[in-house]
N, C-alpha and C positions, 0 to 999 in steps of 0.2 A: 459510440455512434448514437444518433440522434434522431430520430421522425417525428414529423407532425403528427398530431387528429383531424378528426374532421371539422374542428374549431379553428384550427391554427396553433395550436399549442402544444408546443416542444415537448417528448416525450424520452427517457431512457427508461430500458428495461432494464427490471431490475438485479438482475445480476451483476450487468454490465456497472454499475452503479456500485455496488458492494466491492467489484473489484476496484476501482475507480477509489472508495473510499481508503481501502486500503492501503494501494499506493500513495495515495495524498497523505496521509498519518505517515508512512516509511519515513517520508523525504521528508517528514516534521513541517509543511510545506502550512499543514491543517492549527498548527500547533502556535497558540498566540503567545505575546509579548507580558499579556494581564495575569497576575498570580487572583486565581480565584478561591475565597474563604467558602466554604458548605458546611451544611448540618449531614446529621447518620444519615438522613430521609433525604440523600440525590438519588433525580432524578436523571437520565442518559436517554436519551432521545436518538436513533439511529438506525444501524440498517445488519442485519440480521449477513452476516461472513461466511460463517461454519456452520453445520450442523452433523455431530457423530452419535450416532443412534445405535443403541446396544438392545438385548431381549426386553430390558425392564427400564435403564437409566437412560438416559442422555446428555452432550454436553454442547451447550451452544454460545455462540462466539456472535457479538456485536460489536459492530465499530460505530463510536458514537463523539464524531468530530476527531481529535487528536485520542480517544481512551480507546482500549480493545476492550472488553468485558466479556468474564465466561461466567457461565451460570450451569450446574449442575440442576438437571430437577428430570420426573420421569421421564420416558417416553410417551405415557399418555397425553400428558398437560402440551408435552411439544405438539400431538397428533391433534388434541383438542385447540392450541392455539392457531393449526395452520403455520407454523414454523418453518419456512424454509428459507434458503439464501435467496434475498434481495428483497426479501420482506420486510417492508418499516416495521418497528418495537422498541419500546422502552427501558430497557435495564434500572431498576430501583437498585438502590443500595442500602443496606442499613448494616453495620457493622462488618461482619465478615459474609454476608449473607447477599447473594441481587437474586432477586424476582425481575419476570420479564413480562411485560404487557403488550398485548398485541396491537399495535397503532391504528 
């Protein structure tokens, strides 16, 4: 579901959006025709799924077009980035390794 602002301009909430995202990836619907070549250093642009929070670690889950990405990192860094579902963030990749930035 959808509502204006006081501009006129179309708004969803961001939850609603994260779920939304998801199912569009299920049904591969999100998922193009084009094979894309990358270096270690992709970047994943998207919207923030999951989030499971333990005493000290965390692990959070981005849907970022057709890719899911989890990223292991404290609970601090999620609490310091404002980390929660339906929040835009970045997933870096480099090796076996994503870092998440907060959009």
């Amino acid at each position: 579901a959808t509502h204006r602002d006081e501009s006129g301009r179309r708004l969803i909430d961001g939850r609603d959006l994260a779920a939304f995202s998801v199912e569009l990836a299920a049904s591969g619907a999100a998922a193009g025709d084009d094979v894309s070549y990358t270096s270690v250093r992709n970047a994943f642009p998207g919207i923030v799924t999951a989030v499971k929070l333990g005493d000290v670690a965390a692990q959070v889950e981005i849907q970022a077009g057709p890719h899911r990405l989890v990223s292991l990192l404290t609970r601090e860094a999620v609490e310091e980035l404002g980390l929660e579902v339906g929040v835009e963030a970045t997933a870096r990749v480099k090796s076996t390794n994503v870092h998440i930035d907060r959009a």
